[in-house]
C-alpha positions in Angstrom: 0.0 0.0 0.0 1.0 3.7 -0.7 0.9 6.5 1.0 0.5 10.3 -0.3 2.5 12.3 1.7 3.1 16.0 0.8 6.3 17.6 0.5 8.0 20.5 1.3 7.7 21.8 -2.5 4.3 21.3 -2.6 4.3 17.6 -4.3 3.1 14.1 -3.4 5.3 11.1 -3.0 4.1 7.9 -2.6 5.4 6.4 0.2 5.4 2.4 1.8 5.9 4.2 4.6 3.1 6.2 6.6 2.9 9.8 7.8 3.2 10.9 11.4 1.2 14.2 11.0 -1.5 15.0 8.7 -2.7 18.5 7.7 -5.9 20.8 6.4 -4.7 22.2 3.1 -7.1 24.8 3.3 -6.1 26.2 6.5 -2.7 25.2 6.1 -2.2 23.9 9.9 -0.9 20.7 10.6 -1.3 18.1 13.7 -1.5 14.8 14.9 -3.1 11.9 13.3 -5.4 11.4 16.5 -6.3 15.2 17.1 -9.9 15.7 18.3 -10.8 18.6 16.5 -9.6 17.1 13.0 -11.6 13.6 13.8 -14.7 15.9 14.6 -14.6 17.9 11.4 -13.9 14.7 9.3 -18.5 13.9 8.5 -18.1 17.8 8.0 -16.0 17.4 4.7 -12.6 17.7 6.2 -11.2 14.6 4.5 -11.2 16.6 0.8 -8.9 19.0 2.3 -6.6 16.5 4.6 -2.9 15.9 3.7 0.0 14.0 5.9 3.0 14.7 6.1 6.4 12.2 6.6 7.3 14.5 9.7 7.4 18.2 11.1 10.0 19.3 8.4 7.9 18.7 5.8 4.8 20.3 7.2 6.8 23.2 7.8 8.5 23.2 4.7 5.2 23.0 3.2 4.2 26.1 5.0 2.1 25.0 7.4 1.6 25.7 11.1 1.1 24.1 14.4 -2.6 22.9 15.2 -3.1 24.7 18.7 -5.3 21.8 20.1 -3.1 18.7 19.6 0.0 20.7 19.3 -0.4 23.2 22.2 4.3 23.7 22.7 4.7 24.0 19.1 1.4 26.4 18.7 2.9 29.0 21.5 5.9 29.0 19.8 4.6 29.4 16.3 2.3 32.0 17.9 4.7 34.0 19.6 6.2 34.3 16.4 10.3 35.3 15.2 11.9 36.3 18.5 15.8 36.4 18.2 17.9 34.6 18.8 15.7 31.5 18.7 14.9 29.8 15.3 11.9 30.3 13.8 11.2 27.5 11.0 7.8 28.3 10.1 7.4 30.9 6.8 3.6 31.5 7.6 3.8 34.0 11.2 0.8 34.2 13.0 -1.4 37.7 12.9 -1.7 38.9 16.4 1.6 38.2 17.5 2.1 37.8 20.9 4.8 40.0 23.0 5.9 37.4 25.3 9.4 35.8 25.2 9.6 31.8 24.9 11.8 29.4 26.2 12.9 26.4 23.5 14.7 24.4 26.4 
């Protein structure tokens, strides 16, 4: 069996292998496989608009960010958005960003 993962240039590759992290390509977040709030919105249409990803690289590669229900540590950071000196890997920054400094220990 093949999987569809997407990749961080925007195309599929089939893969033996599964994904540890799927997505909404719509609104471009990405989270666990088992997060409640993408099961619940699965009868809602949500599976036309999943992808998975092979890990958090890729989804971040792919310009996606942190679900904040399933992925609360990375969701602060994401939403805290670029403070120096800490890296910042994801290219999509939130709105409203927070003025709050984050520790990555």
């Amino acid at each position: 069996m093949a999987y569809h993962l997407r990749q961080p240039d925007g195309t599929s590759l089939d893969s033996p292998v599964p994904g540890t992290l799927g997505g909404n390509a719509t609104l471009r977040i990405y989270g666990r496989l088992d997060c409640a709030r993408a099961i619940a919105a699965l009868p809602l249409g949500y599976a036309k608009h999943r992808v998975f990803f092979a890990d958090e690289l890729a989804a971040i590669g792919a310009g996606f960010r942190p679900c904040g229900r399933c992925m609360p540590q990375q969701y602060v950071i994401w939403k805290a958005g670029p403070l120096p000196p800490a890296s910042y890997p994801w290219s999509i920054t939130p709105h409203h960003p927070v003025s709050a400094t984050i520790s990555l220990a």
